[in-house]
N, C-alpha and C positions, 0 to 999 in steps of 0.2 A: 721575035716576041720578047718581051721584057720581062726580066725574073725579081722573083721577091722570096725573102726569109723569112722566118719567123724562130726566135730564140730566146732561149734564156738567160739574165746575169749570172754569172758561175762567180758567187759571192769567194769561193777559194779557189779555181783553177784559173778564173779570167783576174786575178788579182797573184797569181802563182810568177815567183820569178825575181829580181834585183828590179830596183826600180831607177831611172836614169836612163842614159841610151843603152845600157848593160839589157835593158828589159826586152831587148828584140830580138836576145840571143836566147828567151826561154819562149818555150810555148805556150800560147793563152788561145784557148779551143774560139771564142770570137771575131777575137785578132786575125788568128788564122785563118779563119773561113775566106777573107778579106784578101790573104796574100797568095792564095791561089793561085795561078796562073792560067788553067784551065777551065775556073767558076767564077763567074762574074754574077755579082747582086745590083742591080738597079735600086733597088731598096734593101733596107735593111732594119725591120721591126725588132728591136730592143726591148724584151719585158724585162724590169726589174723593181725590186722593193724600196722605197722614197729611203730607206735606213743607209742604202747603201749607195745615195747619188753621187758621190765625189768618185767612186769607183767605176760608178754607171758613166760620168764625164768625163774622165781618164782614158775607159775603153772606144767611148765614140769619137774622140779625137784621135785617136790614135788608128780606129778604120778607117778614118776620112784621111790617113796618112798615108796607108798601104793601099787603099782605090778610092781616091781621089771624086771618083763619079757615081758612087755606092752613097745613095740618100741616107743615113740613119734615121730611123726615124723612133724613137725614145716614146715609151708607153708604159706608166707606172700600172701597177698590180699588185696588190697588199695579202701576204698569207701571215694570219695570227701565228699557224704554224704550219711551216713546208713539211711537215713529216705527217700532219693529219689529213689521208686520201679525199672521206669526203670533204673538208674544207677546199682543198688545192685541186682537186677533178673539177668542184663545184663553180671554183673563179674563173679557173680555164673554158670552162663550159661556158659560163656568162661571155666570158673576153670571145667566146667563136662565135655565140650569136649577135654580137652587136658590132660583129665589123661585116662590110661588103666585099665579100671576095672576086675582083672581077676574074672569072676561070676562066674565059674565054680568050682574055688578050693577055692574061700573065704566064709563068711557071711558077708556081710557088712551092716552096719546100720548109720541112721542117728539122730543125735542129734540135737531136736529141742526146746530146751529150754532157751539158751542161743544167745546174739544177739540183735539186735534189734527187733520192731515185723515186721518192714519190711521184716527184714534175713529170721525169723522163716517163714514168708507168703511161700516166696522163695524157702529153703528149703523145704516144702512141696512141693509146684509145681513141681519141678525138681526130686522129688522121685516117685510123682504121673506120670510124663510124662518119667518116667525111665531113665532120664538124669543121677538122681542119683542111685545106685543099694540100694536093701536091704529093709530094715525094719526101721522105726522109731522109735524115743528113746525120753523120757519125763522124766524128772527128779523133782524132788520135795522136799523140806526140809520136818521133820518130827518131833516132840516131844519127837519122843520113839527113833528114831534111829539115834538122835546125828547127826554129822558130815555125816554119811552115807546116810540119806534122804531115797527116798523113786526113784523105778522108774518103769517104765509101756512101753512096747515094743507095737507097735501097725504096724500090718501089713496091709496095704490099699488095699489087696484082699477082697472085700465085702464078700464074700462066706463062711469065717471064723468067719462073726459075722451074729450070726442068723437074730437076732433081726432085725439089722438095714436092711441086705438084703429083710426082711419082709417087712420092710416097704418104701425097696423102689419099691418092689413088688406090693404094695397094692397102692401107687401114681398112677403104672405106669397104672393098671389098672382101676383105676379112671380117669386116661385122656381118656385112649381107649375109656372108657365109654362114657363118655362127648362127643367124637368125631362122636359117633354113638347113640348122640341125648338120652341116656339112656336106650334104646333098647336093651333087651338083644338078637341078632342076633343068628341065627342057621348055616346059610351059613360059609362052614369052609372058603373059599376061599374070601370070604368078609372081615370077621373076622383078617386072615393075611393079605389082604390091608390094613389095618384100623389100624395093631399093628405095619405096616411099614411107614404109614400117620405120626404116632402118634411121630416116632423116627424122622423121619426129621423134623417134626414140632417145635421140641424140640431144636433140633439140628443145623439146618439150615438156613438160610437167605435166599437160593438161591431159584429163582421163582417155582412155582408149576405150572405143568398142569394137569388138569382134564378132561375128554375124558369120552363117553359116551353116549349113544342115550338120546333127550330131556328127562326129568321128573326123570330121575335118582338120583337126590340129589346132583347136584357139588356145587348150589350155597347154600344150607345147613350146606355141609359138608367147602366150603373156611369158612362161619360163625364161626361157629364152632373151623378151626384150627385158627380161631381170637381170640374168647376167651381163649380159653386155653395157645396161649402164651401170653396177654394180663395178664391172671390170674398167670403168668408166672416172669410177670415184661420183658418179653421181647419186648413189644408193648407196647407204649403210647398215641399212635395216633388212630385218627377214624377208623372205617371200611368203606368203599367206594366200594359200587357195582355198576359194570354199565355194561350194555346188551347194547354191542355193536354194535348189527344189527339195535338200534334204531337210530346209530347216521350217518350223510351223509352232505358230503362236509363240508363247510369253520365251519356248525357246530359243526360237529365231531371234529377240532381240536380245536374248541373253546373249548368245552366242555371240551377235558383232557385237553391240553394245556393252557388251557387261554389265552384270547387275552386283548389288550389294548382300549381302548376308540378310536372308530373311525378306527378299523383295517377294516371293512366291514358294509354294507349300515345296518344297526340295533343294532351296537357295540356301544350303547349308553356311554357305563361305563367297566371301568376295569373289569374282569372277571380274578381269580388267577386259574379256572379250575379243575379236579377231581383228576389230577395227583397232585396238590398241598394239597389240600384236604386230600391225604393220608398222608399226610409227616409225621414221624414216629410210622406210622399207616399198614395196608393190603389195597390194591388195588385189587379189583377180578374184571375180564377183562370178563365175559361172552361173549361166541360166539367171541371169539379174531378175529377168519377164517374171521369175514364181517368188519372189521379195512380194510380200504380202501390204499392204496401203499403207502403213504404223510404220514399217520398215522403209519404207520407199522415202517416208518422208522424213525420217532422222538422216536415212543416209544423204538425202538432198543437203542437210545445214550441214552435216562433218562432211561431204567432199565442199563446200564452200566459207564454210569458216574456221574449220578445222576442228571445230570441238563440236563433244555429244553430251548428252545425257544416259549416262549408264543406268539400267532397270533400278528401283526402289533405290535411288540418291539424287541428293538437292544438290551435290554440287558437280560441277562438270569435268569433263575429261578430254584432256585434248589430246590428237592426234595427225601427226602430218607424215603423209604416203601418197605414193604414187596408185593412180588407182585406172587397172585396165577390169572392163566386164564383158562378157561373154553372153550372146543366147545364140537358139536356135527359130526363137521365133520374130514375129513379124511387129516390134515392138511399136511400130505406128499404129496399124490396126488396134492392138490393144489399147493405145493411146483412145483410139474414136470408140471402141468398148465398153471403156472405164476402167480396163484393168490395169492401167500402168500410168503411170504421173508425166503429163506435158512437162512442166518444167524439169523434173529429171530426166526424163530423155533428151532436153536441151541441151543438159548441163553434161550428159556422158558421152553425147552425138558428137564430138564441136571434129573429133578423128575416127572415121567410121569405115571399117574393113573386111569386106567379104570374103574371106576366104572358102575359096572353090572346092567339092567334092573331087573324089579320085576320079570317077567317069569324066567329068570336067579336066582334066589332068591326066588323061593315058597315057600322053610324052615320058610325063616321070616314071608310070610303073616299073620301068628297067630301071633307072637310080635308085627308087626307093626298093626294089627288090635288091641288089646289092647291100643298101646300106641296112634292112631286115638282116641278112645274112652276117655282117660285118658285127653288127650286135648280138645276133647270137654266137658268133663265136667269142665274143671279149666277154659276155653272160658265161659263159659253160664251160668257155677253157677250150672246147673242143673246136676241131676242122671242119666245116660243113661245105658243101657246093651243090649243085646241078649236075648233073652229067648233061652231054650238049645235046642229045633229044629232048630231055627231059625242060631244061628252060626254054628250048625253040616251044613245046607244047604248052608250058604255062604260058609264055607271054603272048601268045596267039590268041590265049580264051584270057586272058587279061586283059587284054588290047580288043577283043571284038565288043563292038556297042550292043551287043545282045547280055553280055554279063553287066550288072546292073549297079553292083559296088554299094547297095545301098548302106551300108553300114561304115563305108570309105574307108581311111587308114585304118582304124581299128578296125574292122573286116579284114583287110591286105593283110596287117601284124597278125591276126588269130591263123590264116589262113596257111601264111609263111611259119610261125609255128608248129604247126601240126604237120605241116610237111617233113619240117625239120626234127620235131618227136618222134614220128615215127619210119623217118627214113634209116637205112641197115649201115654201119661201116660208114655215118658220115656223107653218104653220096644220094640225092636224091634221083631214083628214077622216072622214066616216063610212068611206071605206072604205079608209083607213087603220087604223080601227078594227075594221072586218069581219076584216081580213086578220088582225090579231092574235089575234083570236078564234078563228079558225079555227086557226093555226098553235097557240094554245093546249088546242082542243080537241086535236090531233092525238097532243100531245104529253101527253093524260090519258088516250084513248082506250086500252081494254086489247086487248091483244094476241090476232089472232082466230086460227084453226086453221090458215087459208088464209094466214097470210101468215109461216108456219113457225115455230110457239112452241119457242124450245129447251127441252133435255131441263136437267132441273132437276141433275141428277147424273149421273153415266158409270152409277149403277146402275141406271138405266133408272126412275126418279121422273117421275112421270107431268108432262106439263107443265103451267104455274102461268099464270096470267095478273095482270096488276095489282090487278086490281077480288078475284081471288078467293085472294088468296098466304099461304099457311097460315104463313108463317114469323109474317107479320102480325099474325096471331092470337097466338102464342108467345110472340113479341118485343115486338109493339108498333108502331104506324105510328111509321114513320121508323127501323127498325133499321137500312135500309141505311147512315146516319149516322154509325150509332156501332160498326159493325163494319166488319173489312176484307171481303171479297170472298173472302179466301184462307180467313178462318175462314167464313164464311156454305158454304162449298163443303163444306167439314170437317164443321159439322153438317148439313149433311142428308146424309151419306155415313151419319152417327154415326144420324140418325131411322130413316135407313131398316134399318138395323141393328137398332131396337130394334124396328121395327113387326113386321120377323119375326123377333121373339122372345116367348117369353113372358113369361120374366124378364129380369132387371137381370143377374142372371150368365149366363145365356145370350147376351147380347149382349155382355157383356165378353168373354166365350168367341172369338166370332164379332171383335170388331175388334180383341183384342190376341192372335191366333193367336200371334205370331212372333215376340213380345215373351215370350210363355210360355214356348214353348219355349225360347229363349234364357235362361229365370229373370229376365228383367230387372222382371218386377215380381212380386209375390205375391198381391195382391187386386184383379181385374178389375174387381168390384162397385165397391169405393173408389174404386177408380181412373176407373169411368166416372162415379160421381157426383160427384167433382170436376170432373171437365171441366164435365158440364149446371150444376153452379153456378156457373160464370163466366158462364151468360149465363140463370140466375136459374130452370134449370128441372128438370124430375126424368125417371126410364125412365118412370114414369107417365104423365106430358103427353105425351112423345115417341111412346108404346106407342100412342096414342090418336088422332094426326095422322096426317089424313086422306091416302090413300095416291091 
């Protein structure tokens, strides 16, 4: 197979040296590629600048001197300036796509020694991004070998050099690490979320979303992919967490957005807000799904053009942050609802990651039980352990699919706590562990007849137990979470409404008697299926819950 170069004029090393036949006694990094003995060029592509031709003719006769059967072949290329990158990335970029590289029937390599150290940047980039074909080429003068110098082929397939692939091997598993808090994890299927967390994290800018029943670890694990690209040099800005189900109306936009002095009755003073707060920092957006329509839709323009409008001001504010967000619920559903914005769940979907509850995860509960323990003792100062009944018994009712974990990490952390508060001398016993078990059964245990179920509504809604709660079914485990008490109250007044009715306006009939009368609305019907689509459901489901 026949080989081909690609180089640069070294306006001072390819011109370095006595000139006469004195000149063969210094080294010219061109020259020399030429006098090899071991490297043979079938061709030999020459870029140089039209300023510098007498030099450019000087060097090519004088390769056609040392291999004789080495084509040169001379191809001007004009930098205004070799020192300014984009100019000089920008020509080389052109020069790679307007030649035909045949890959197939040549070897070609590139020469990166000569040039500017702009060029040489360049040159590498365009061979790294296969703009240029081949293998790299490093030349260097020598003591021993005269004019000939010395040179070194380097091919940028990691795979070829042990060494280095080792250690970017051993990096890559110290982030993974880091990402999963130092925990060495058992779960396979965790283990590969976490090595594909870790690759965009690295890699990417674009938003993250995190998805997952409460206590799972999202707002942990955004931490987490903070530092590591922070430790990265790709973050310089703060970390900014904010749990968005705390925030409502003009203050919810205060809050990210910022408002001005006087934009609303208590806007004492400028406020620059959490979304400035991140600026070349992470934003993690907890529970995004309760970001109310107003919010939804400023944060859509600042994560896509980086600027807002801060409360009562005309002029804008810009911000740029990495922005991972967090729920627990089902944010497509709310999409077909009406409560959440199509085109912002586009725009936050594009990296979308479920992280698993503890019961989904019982492999780990032995890891994360140690690293519980390892934390409390660097917290307290103090020695704490298991005695060996005493962990054989937790991890047993840890580990059975009858303990239910619904509350998951943060369940496991409260639980491992109180073990550890109130165990004697640092040593937890078995029946320190009995007890917690019990106090945790007590507190799963559903609610029996005998020990007074309350009435689910004032209209007399039959009562619910834990194990059997029809909302459950409607909403979803864990509604209690994501609704108030005051609305959960409101709909089942609203179910039982509909269960004695037949239709959807029969029931609107029935709950906005007095609002009728009054005129204050015109379509019952409309009006109740808006309410059931804030919380995702229709008179159908409701018509059909179990009385």
């Amino acid at each position: 197979m026949k080989t081909s170069i690609i180089s640069l004029l070294g306006s001072t090393l390819d011109a370095h040296g006595p000139r006469g036949k004195d000149r063969w006694n210094a080294w010219r990094p061109n020259v020399a590629l030429a006098m090899q003995e071991d490297l043979h060029f079938d061709e030999f592509h020459l870029l140089y600048q039209s300023r510098f031709q007498g030099l450019a003719d000087s060097v090519i006769r004088d390769i056609g001197t040392a291999s004789p059967d080495t084509e040169v072949i001379p191809e001007i290329i004009e930098f205004d300036d070799p020192w300014d990158f984009g100019e000089v990335y920008g020509k080389l970029y052109d020069y790679a796509l307007s030649r035909r590289f045949d890959r197939e029937e040549r070897d070609w390599y590139v020469h990166i020694t000569t040039g500017s150290h702009v060029a040489q940047i360049c040159l590498f980039l365009l061979n790294e991004s296969h703009h240029l074909p081949g293998k790299l080429v490093q030349t260097a003068p020598s003591r021993t070998e005269g004019a000939r110098g010395t040179y070194r082929v380097i091919d940028l397939e990691l795979s070829r050099y042990d060494a280095l692939a080792r250690r970017f091997a051993t990096e890559r598993r110290d982030d993974i690490t880091s990402l999963k808090g130092g925990i060495e994890t058992r779960n396979a299927a965790f283990n590969a979320l976490i090595e594909t967390v870790e690759r965009v994290a690295v890699r990417s800018r674009d938003p993250i979303l995190l998805t997952g029943p409460t206590g799972a670890g999202k707002s942990q694990l955004a931490r987490r992919v903070y530092d590591l690209k922070k430790a990265k040099g790709q973050l310089k800005g703060a970390f900014v967490d904010v749990n968005c189900a705390t925030l409502r109306g003009d203050q919810a936009t205060s809050a990210l957005f910022g408002h001005r002095k006087g934009a609303y009755t208590g806007a004492t003073a400028d406020r620059p807000g959490l979304l400035k707060a991140a600026d070349g920092g992470l934003l993690f957006l907890d529970e995004i799904g309760e970001l109310g329509a107003d919010e939804q839709a400023m944060l859509l323009r600042a994560i896509e053009e980086k600027r807002f409008l801060p409360l009562g001001s005309d002029k804008e504010t810009e911000s740029d942050f990495q922005l991972i967000c967090g729920t627990n619920r089902d944010l497509r559903a709310d999409v077909a609802a009406g409560r959440f914005r199509e085109d912002l769940l586009s725009r936050i979907d594009l990296w979308s990651f479920r992280l698993p509850g503890l019961a989904e995860r019982r492999e780990d509960i032995e890891p994360n039980l140690d690293y519980e323990l390892e934390q409390w003792n660097a917290r307290t100062g103090k020695r704490l352990s298991f005695n060996r009944e005493a962990r054989a018994r937790f991890l047993a009712w840890a580990l059975d699919p009858a303990t239910p974990w619904r509350g998951n990490f943060r369940e496991f952390n409260a639980c491992v706590t109180r073990l550890a508060t109130l165990a004697d001398g640092g040593r937890v016993t078995k029946a320190d562990v009995e007890a917690e078990i019990k106090r945790a059964a007590a507190e799963t245990r559903p609610a029996s007849d005998s020990s007074g179920a309350r009435a689910a509504s004032d209209t007399g809604t039959a009562s619910r137990t834990a194990a059997t709660d029809p909302l459950a079914d409607l909403l979803g485990n864990g509604y209690e979470t994501k609704f108030d008490r005051f609305e959960l109250a409101q709909l089942r007044e609203v179910a039982a409404a509909c269960r004695e009715s037949r239709t959807a306006a029969e029931a609107g009939k029935r709950l906005f008697a007095v609002s009728r009368k009054a005129k204050k609305t015109s379509n019952d019907t409309d009006r109740l299926a808006k309410y059931l689509a804030k919380f995702g459901l229709s008179f159908k489901a409701l018509a059909a819950w179990p009385s």
